[in-house]
N, C-alpha and C positions, 0 to 999 in steps of 0.2 A: 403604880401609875398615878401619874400625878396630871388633872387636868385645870388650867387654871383662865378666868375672864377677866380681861381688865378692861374696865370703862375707862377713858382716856378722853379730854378737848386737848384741841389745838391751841396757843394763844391767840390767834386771831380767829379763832371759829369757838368762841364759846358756848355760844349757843346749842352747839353740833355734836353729843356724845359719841365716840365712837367705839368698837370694840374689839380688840384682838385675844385671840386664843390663844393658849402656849399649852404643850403638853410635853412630860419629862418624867423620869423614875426621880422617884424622892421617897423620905423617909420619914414617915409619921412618928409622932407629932412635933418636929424637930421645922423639918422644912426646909431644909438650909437651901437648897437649890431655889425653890421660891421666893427664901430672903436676898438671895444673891441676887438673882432675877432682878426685883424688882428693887435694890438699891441699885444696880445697874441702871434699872431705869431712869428713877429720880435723878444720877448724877449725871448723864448723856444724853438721854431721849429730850428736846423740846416741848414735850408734852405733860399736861398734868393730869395724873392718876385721880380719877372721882368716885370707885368703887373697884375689888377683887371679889371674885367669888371663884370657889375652885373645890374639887372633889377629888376625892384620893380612893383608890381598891386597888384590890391585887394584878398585877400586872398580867397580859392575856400571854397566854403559853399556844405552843404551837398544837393540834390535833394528834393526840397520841395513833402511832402506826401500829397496824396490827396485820400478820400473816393471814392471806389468802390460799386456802388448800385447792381452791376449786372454783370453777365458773359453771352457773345454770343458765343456762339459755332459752327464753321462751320465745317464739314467732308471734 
């Protein structure tokens, strides 16, 4: 699991950092989905990229299930 922050201004709001989150499976130390990402950005978005910060672990699995024999019941 890949989670990533991009600081972004606007052209006309430069003054005005802003920030979007993206989050995605990707693969360490490679990235390629993050480099895709974010030349995507550069080449489409109207906006300029002013910092990345992004952290990467094991992606979350679901609660393992386990058999129930019985119910206790207290009042």
């Amino acid at each position: 699991m890949l989670t990533a922050e991009v600081l972004y201004d606007m052209p006309k709001h430069t003054t005005l950092l802003q920030t979007f989150v993206w989050q995605t499976l990707d693969v360490a130390p490679s990235f390629l989905r993050l480099a895709k990402f974010l030349d995507f950005w550069r080449r489409e978005i109207d906006a300029v990229i002013h910092s990345v910060r992004f952290a990467s672990g094991e992606p979350l699995i679901p609660a393992a299930l386990r058999k129930v024999d019985g119910i206790i019941r207290r009042h």
